[in-house]
C-alpha positions as CSV (number, residue, x, y, z in Angstrom):
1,X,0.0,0.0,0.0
2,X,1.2,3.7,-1.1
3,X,2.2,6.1,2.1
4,X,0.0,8.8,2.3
5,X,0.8,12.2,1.7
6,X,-0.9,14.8,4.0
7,X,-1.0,18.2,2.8
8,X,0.7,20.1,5.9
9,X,3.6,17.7,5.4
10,X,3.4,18.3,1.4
11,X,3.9,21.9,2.2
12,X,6.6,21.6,4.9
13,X,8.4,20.0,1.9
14,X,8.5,23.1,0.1
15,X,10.7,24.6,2.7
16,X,14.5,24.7,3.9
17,X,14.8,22.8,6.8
18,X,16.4,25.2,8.6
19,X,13.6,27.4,8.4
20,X,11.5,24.4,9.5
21,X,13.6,24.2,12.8
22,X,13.1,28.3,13.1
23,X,9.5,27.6,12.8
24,X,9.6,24.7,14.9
25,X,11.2,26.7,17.9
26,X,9.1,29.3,17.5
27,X,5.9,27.8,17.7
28,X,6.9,25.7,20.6
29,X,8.1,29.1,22.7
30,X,5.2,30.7,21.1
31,X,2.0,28.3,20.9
32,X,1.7,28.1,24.5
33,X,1.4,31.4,25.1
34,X,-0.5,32.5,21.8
35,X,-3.3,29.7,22.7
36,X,-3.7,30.8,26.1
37,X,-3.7,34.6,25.7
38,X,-6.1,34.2,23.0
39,X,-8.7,32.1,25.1
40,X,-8.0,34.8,28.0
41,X,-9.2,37.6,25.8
42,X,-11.8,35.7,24.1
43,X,-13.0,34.9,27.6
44,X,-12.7,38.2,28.8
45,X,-14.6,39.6,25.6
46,X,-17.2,37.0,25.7
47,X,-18.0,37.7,29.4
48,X,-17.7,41.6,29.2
49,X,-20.0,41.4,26.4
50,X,-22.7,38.5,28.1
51,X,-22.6,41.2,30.8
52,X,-23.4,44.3,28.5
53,X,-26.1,42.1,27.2
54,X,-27.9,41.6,30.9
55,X,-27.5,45.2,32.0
56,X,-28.8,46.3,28.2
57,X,-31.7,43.7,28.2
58,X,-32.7,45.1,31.7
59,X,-32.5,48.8,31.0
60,X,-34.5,48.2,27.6
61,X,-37.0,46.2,30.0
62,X,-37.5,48.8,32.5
63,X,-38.0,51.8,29.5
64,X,-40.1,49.9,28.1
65,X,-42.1,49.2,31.5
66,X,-41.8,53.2,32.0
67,X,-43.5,53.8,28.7
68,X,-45.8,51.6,29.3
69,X,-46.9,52.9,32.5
70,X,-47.0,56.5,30.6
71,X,-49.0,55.4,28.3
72,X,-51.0,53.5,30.8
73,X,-51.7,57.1,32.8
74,X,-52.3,58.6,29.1
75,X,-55.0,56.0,28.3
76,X,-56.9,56.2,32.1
77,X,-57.3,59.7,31.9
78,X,-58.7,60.1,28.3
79,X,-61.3,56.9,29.2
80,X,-62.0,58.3,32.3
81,X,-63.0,62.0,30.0
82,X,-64.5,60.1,27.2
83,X,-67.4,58.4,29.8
84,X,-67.6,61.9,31.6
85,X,-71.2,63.3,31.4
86,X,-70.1,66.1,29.8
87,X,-68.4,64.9,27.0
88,X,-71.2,61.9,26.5
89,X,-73.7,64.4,26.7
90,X,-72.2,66.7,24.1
91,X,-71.6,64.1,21.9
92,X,-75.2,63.0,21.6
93,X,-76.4,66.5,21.2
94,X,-73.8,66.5,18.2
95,X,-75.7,63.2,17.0
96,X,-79.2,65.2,17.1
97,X,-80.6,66.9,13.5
98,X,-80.2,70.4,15.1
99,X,-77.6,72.2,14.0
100,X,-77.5,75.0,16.9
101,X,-77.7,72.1,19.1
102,X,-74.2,70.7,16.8
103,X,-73.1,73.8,17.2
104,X,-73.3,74.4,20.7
105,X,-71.7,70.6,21.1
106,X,-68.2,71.8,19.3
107,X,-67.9,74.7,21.6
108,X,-68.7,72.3,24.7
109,X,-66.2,69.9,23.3
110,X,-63.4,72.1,22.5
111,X,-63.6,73.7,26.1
112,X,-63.5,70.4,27.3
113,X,-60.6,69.3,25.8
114,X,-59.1,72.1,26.6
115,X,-60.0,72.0,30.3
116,X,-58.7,68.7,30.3
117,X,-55.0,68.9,27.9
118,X,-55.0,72.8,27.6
119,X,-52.0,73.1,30.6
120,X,-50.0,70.4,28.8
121,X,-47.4,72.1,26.7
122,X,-46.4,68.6,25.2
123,X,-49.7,67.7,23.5
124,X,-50.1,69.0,20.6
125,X,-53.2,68.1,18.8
126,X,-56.3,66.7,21.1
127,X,-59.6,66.5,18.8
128,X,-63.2,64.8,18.7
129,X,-64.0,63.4,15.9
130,X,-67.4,61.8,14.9
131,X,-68.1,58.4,13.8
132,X,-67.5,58.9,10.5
133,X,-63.5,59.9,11.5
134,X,-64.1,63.9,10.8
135,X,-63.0,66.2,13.2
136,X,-65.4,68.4,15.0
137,X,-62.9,71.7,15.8
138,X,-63.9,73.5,12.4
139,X,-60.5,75.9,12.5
140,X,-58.5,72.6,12.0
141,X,-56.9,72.9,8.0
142,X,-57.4,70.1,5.9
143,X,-54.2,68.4,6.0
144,X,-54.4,67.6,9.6
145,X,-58.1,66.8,9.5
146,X,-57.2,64.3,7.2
147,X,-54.4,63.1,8.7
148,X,-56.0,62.6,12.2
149,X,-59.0,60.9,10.5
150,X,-56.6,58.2,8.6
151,X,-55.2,57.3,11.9
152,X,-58.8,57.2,14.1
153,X,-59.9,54.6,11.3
154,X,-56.5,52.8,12.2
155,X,-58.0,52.6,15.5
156,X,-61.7,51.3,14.8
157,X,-60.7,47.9,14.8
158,X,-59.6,48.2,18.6
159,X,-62.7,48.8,19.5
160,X,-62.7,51.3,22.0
161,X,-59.5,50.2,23.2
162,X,-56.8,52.8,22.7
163,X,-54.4,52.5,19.7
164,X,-50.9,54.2,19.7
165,X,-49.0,54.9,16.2
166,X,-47.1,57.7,14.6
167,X,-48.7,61.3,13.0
168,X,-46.2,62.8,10.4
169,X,-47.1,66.7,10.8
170,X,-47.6,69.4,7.9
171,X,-44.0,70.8,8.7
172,X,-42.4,67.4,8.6
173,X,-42.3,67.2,12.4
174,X,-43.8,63.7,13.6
175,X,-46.2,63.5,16.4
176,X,-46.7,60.5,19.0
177,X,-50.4,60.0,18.5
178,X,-53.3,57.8,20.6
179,X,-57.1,57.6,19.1
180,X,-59.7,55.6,20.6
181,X,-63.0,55.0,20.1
182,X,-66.0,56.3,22.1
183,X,-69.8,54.9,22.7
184,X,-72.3,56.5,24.3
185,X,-72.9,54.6,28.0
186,X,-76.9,54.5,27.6
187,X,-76.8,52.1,24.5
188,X,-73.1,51.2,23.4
189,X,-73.5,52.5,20.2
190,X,-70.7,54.7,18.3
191,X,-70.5,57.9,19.8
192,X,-66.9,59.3,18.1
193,X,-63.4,59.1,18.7
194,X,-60.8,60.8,20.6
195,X,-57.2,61.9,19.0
196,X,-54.7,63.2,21.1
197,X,-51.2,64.2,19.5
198,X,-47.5,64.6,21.8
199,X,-44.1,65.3,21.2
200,X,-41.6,63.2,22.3
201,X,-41.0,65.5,25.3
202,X,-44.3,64.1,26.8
203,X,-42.0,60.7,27.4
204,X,-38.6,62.1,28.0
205,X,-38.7,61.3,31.4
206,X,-38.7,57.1,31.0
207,X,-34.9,57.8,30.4
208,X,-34.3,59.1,34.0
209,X,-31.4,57.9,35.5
210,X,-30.7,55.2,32.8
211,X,-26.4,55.6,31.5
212,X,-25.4,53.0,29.2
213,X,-21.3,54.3,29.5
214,X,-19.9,56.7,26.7
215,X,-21.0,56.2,23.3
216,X,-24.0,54.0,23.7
217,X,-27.9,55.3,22.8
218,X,-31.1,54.5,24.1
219,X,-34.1,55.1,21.8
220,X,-37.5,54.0,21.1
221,X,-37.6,53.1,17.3
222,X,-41.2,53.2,15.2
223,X,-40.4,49.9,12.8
224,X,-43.1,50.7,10.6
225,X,-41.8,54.6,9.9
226,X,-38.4,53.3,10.3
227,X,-37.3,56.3,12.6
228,X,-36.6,57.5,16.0
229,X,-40.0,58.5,18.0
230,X,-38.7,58.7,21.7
231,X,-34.3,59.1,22.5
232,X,-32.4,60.1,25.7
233,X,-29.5,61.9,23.5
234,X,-31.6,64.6,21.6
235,X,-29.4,65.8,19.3
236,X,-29.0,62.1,17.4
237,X,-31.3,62.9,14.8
238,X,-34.3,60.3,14.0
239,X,-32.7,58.3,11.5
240,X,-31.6,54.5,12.6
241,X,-29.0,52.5,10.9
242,X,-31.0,50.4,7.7
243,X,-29.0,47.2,9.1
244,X,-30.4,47.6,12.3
245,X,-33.7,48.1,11.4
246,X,-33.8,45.4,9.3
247,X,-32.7,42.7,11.8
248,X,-35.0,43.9,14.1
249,X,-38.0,43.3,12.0
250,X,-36.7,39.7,10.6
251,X,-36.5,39.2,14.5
252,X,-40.5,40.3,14.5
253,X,-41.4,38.3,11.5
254,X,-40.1,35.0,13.2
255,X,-41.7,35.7,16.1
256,X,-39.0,36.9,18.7
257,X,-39.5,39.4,21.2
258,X,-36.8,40.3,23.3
259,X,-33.3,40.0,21.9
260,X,-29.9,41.1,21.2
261,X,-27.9,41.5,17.7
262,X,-24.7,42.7,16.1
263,X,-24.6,44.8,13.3
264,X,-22.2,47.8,11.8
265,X,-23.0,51.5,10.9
266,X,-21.6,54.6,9.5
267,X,-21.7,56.6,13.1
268,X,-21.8,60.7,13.0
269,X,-18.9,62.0,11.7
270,X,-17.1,58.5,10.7
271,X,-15.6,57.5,7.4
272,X,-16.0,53.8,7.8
273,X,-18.5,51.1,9.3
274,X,-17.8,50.4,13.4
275,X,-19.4,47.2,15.4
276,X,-22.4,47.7,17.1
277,X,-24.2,45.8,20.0
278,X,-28.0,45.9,20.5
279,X,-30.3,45.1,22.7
280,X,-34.5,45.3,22.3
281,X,-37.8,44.9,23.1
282,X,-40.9,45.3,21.8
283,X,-43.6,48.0,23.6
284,X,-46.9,45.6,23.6
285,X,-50.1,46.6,21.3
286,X,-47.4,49.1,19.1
287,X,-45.1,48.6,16.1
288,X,-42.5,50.6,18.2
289,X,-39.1,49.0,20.1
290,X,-37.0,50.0,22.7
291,X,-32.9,49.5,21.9
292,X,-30.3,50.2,23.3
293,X,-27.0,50.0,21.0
294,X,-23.6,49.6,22.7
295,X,-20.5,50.5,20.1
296,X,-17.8,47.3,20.3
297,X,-14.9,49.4,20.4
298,X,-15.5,50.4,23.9
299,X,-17.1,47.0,24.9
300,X,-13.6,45.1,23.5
301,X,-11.5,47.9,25.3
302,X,-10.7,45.8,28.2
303,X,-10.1,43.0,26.4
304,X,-7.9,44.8,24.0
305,X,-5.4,46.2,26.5
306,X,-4.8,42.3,28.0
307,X,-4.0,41.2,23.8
308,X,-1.6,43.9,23.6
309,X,-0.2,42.9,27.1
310,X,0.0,39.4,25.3
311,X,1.4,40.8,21.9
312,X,4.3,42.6,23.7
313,X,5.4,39.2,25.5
314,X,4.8,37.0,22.2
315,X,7.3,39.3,20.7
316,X,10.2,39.1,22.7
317,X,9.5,35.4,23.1
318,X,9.8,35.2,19.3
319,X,13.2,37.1,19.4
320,X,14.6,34.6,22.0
321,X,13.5,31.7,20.1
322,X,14.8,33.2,16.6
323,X,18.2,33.1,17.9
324,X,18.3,30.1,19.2
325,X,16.8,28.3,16.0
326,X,19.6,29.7,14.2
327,X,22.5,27.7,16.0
328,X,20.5,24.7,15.7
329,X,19.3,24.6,12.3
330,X,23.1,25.3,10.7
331,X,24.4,22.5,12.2
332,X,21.7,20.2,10.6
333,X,20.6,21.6,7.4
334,X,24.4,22.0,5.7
335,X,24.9,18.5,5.0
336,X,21.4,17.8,4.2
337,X,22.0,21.0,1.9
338,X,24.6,18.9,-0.2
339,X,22.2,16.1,-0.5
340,X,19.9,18.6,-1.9
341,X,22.8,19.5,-4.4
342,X,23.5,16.3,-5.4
343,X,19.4,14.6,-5.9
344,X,18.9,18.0,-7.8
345,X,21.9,16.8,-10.9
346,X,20.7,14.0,-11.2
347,X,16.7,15.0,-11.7
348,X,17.2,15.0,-15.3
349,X,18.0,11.3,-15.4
350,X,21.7,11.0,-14.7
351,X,21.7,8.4,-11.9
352,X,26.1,8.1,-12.3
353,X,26.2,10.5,-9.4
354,X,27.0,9.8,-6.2
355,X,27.1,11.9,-2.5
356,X,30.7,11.1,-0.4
357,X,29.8,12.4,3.2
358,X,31.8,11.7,6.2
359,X,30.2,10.4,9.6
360,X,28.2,8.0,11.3
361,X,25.1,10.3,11.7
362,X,21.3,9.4,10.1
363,X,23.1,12.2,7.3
364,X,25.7,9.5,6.3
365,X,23.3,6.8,6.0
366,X,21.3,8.7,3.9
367,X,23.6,8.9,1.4
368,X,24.8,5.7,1.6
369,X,20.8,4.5,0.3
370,X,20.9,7.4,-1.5
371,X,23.0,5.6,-3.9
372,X,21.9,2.9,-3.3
373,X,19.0,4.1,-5.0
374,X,20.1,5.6,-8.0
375,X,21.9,2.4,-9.1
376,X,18.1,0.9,-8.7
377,X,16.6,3.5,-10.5
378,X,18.8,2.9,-13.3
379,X,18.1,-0.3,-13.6
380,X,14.3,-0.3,-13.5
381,X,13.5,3.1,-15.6
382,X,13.8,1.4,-19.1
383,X,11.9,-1.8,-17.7
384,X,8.9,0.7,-16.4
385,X,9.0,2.3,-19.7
386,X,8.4,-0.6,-21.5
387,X,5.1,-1.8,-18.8
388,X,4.0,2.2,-19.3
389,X,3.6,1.3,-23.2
390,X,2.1,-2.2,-23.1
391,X,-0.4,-0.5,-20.4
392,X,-1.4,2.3,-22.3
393,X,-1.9,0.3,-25.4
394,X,-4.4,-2.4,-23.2
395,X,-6.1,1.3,-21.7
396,X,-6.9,2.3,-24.9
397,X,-8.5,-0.8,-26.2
398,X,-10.6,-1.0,-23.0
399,X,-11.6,2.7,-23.8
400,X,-12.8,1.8,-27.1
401,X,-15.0,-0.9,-25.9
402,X,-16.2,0.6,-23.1
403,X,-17.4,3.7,-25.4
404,X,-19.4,1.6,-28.0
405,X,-21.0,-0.3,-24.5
406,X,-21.8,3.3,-23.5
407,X,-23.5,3.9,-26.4
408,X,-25.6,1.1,-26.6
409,X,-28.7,-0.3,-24.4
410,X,-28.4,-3.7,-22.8
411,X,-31.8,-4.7,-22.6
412,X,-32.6,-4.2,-26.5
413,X,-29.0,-3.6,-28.4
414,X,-30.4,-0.3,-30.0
415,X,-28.9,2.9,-28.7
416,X,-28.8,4.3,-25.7
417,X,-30.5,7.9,-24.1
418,X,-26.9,9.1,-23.6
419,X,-25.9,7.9,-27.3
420,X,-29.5,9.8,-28.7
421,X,-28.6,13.0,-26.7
422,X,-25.6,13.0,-28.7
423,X,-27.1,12.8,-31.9
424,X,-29.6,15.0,-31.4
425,X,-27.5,17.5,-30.2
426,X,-25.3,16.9,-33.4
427,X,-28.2,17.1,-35.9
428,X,-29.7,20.3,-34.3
429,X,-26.0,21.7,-34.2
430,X,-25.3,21.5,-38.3
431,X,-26.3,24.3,-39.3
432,X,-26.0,23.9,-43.1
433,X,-27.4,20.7,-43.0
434,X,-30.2,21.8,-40.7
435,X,-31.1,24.6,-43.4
436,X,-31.7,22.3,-46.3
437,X,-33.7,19.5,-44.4
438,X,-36.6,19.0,-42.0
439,X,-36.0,16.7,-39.2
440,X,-38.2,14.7,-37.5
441,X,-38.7,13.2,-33.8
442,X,-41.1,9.9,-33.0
443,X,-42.0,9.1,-29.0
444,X,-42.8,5.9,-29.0
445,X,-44.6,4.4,-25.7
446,X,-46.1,1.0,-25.1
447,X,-49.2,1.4,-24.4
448,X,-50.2,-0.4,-20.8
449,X,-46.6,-1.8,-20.4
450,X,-46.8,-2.2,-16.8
451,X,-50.2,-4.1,-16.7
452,X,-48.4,-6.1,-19.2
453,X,-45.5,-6.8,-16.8
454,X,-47.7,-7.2,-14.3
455,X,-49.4,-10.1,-15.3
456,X,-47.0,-12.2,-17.6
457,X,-43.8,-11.1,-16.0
458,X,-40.2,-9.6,-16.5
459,X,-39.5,-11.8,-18.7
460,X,-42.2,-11.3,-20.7
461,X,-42.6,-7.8,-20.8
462,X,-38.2,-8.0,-21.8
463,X,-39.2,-10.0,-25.1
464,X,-41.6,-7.6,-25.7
465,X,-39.4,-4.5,-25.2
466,X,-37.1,-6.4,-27.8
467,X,-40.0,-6.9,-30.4
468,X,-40.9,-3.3,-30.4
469,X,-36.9,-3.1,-31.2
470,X,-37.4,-5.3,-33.8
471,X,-39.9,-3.4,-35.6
472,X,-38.4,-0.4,-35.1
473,X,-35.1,-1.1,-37.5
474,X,-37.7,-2.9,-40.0
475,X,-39.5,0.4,-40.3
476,X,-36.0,2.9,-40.4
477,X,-35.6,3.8,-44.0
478,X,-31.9,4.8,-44.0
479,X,-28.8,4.2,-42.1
480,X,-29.0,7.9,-40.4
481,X,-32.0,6.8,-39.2
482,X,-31.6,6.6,-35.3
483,X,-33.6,4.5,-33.2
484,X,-33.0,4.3,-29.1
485,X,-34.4,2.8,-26.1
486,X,-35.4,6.6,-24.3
487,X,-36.4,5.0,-21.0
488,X,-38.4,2.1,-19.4
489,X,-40.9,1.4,-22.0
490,X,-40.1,4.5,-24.1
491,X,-38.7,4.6,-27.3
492,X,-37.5,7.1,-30.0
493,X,-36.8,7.4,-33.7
494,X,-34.8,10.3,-35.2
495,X,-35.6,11.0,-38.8
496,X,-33.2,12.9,-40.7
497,X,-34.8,15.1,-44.2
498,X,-38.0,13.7,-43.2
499,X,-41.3,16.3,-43.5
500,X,-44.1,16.5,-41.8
501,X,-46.5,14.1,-44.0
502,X,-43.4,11.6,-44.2
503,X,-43.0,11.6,-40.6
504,X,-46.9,10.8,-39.9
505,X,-46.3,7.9,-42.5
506,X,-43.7,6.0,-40.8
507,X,-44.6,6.6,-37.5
508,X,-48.6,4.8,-38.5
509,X,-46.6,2.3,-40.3
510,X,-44.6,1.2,-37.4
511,X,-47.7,1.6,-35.1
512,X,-50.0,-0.5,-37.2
513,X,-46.7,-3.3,-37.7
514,X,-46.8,-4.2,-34.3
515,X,-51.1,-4.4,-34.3
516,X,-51.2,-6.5,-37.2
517,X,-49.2,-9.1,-34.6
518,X,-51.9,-8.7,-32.6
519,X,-49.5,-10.0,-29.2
520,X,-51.6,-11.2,-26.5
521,X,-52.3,-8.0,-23.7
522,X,-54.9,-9.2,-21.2
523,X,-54.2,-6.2,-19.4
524,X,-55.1,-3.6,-22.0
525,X,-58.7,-2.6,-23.2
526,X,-56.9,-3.3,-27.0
527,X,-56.4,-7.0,-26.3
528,X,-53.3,-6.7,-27.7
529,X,-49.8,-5.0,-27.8
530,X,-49.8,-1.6,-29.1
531,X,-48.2,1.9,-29.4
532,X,-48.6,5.0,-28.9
533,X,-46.9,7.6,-31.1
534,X,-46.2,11.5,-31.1
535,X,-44.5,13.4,-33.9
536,X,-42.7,16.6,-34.1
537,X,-41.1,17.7,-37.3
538,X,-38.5,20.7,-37.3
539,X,-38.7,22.2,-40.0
540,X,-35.9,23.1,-42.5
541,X,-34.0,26.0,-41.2
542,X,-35.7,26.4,-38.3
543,X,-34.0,27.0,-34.8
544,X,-34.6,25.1,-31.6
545,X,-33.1,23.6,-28.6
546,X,-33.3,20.0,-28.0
547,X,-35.4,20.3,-25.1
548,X,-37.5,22.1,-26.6
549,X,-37.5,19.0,-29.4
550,X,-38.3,16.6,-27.3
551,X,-41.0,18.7,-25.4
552,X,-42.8,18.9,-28.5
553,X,-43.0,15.4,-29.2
554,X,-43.3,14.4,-25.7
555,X,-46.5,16.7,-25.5
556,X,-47.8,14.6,-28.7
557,X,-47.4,11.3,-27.1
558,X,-49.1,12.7,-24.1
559,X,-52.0,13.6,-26.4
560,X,-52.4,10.2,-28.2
561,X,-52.6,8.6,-25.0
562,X,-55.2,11.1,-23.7
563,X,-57.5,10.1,-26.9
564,X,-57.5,6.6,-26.3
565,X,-53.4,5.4,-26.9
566,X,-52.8,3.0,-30.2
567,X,-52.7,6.2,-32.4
568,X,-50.4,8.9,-33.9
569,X,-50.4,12.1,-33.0
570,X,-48.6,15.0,-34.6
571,X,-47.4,18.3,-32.3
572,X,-49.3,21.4,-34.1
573,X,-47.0,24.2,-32.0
């Protein structure tokens, strides 16, 4: 059995040896202490950054907590004013057919909401609308109105239940909006809706007391608008990095709610892409998130300062081990060097040469079966040239016959698919052939075959595979004719100059052959072996893949069998 050759040892091959014993003392000074630095700063990296990850996931759990008890206070006061008598009883003096009485109801509703939201400098927009999502405060423009009414039908299907979203504003500002619905108490039918817009200031306060280090944000991120709604560093901007955003909603599309993920941005001011950390979690019944995003420069820091520590020892290490590699390795390699000398003459086939080395070393007795070897060399080269010439000469006869048994089906001795691909692919390839001559394509199936070999056997259904063969060289008019064994009970004849009227001829000549034998078939409905046949005929000069070929005709054959089988049908595409 052959030695193995490993690839490491392949390529130490390549190299002097006494720059394999450098590299050898340095890795044996140096592997030790590479291997263990670098599992003491990835350990040191993975646990500053599992910690990061706790504190993050926490903080983002308790903003989000805070919002949602902001919310929480938001939506309890605007229920407890929609089910005030006031506004229930202006709203249904609104639903009445008098309009000083509709009248009177806007003023009563504005001074309500303005009783109620007036001293808040944070909220912005605070309107009634009716059921039909118009706003009742008349001095509202357009724009807004229908602005506000787009989001209160966003909030119909809570019913009454209050829905939070985003409002973008007429001077590009956004507004943090809440709509809910409102029915009257006496029959719990539709009375209106309530829309109250805020800035982001109304919220600032959930990011009291929470400090991340140097560098890192906390925000509140609208996934839908793809922007910032709610931050603790104001002057970030709203935009959010696109790779961010878009891991965050894969995360939402599978499912996930709280998690953390690594991605890299472009940060303010910056020329190239940094690492970032970050943490989130979604804020129930909204599209919005709460992240926090840690950059991995200052997470790494510690970690970075115990590498260099490490670098700076692996250095001088290397120094010490680089001078002691060198004393060694020249008094080994110099002989062996000679060696070298000498195998590298006699490579072009000049085995007279010998090596004369002094010693009793493993150096000398290498040289002694060095020579050794070249006097057995010599000897055998001209006897393995002659074996390389009588072995090619038996590989090439085995070639040959192995191609024509390649070519050729076992079953039935006609051609095989491969040898019929090849053909095909030649006849649809000659070009000036192809543009004085039609060609034509028969699919030949036996009809019922596996009832057939159901019932009278292998054996049977073999002989009858072969008599279909059979028929099919009586019926081929030339010696270009092709005929193959396509598959199973499949079979195909390729017609060289052979139109479309031609084609249908044969094809019904071959199919009513094998009738007129009538061979027994108690398991068709015919009684009898049969065919069925589909044609396709290329015409002269006409283009077309061989897939496209053997579609057509396949569809054919598809079709004869649909109108009964034991019939010939020609493709009309």
């Amino acid at each position: 059995m052959p030695k193995r050759r490993y690839l490491p040892a392949g390529l130490l091959r390549q190299i002097a040896i006494r720059y394999r014993l450098f590299g050898a003392l340095i890795l044996i000074s140096l592997l030790p202490l590479l291997v263990t630095g670098y599992i003491s700063w990835a350990e040191s990296s993975n646990a500053i950054q599992q910690k990061s990850r706790l504190f993050a996931t926490e903080i983002v759990k308790q903003v989000a907590k805070n919002l949602q008890l902001r919310m929480a206070d938001i939506e309890a006061g605007s229920e407890a004013l929609v089910l005030s008598d006031p506004v229930q009883a202006a709203l249904a003096r609104y639903a009445g057919d008098s309009p000083a009485e509709q009248g009177r109801a806007r003023a009563d509703l504005t001074h309500i909401l303005l009783a109620n939201y007036g001293s808040f400098q944070d909220v912005d927009q605070k309107y009634f609308l009716t059921p039909d999502h118009q706003v009742l405060d008349p001095q509202v423009f357009a724009q807004l109105g229908q602005g506000v009414g787009d989001f209160s039908r966003a909030a119909a299907s809570r019913k009454g239940r209050p829905y939070w979203g985003t409002l973008d504003l007429w001077d590009g500002q956004q507004s943090i909006a809440m709509a809910r619905q409102i029915y009257f108490k006496s029959d719990n039918q539709l009375a209106g809706s309530l829309f109250l817009g805020m800035r982001s200031t109304r919220f600032s306060t959930i990011f009291d007391n929470v400090n991340l280090g140097a560098g890192s944000e906390i925000f509140i991120v609208d996934l839908r608008a793809g922007r910032r709604l709610i931050q603790s560093n104001e002057g970030a901007g709203n935009s959010v990095a696109p790779a961010l955003l878009k891991q965050i909603a894969a995360a939402a599309r599978n499912g996930e709610t709280t998690g953390h993920l690594a991605y890299n941005a472009i940060a303010s001011g910056a020329t190239r892409a940094s690492g970032y950390l970050a943490v989130y979690t979604p804020v129930p019944r909204t599209n919005w998130y709460v992240v926090s995003t840690l950059p991995n420069d200052l997470l790494l820091a510690e970690a970075q300062a115990v590498r260099d520590d490490i670098v700076l020892i692996g250095v001088i290490s290397f120094l010490c081990a680089l001078l002691m590699g060198y004393g060694i390795a020249r008094s080994i390699s110099s002989p062996l060097e000679r060696l070298a000398g000498i195998m590298r003459e006699i490579k072009p086939g000049n085995y007279a040469l010998r090596m004369h080395d002094e010693g009793k070393d493993e150096i000398a007795l290498l040289a002694q079966k060095f020579n050794e070897m070249a006097a057995n060399i010599a000897q055998s080269h001209e006897q393995l040239e002659q074996r390389v010439a009588e072995r090619t000469r038996d590989l090439e006869q085995a070639n040959l016959k192995l191609s024509a048994l390649s070519m050729t089906d076992g079953l039935t001795g006609i051609a095989n698919r491969r040898r019929f691909d090849e053909v095909l692919a030649a006849e649809l390839g000659a070009t000036l052939q192809r543009a004085a001559q039609p060609l034509a394509l028969l699919m030949i199936d036996v009809d019922y075959f596996k009832a057939y070999n159901d019932h009278y056997g292998h054996q049977a259904g073999d002989a009858c595979l072969r008599q279909v063969t059979t028929m099919l060289h009586q019926h081929a008019r030339r010696a270009s004719d092709l005929a193959a064994r396509y598959g199973g009970e499949e079979f195909v004849m390729l017609a060289a100059d052979t139109d479309e009227a031609t084609a249908l001829a044969l094809a019904e000549s071959i199919r009513a052959a094998l009738e007129q034998l009538q061979l027994p078939h108690e398991g068709s409905p015919l009684g009898h072996i049969a065919v069925s046949i589909g044609v396709a005929v290329l015409p002269a000069g006409a283009a077309s893949g061989a897939e496209d070929f053997i579609r057509a005709a396949d569809q054919a054959l598809y079709q004869a069998k649909k109108q009964g089988r034991n019939q010939v049908v020609l493709d009309q595409h």
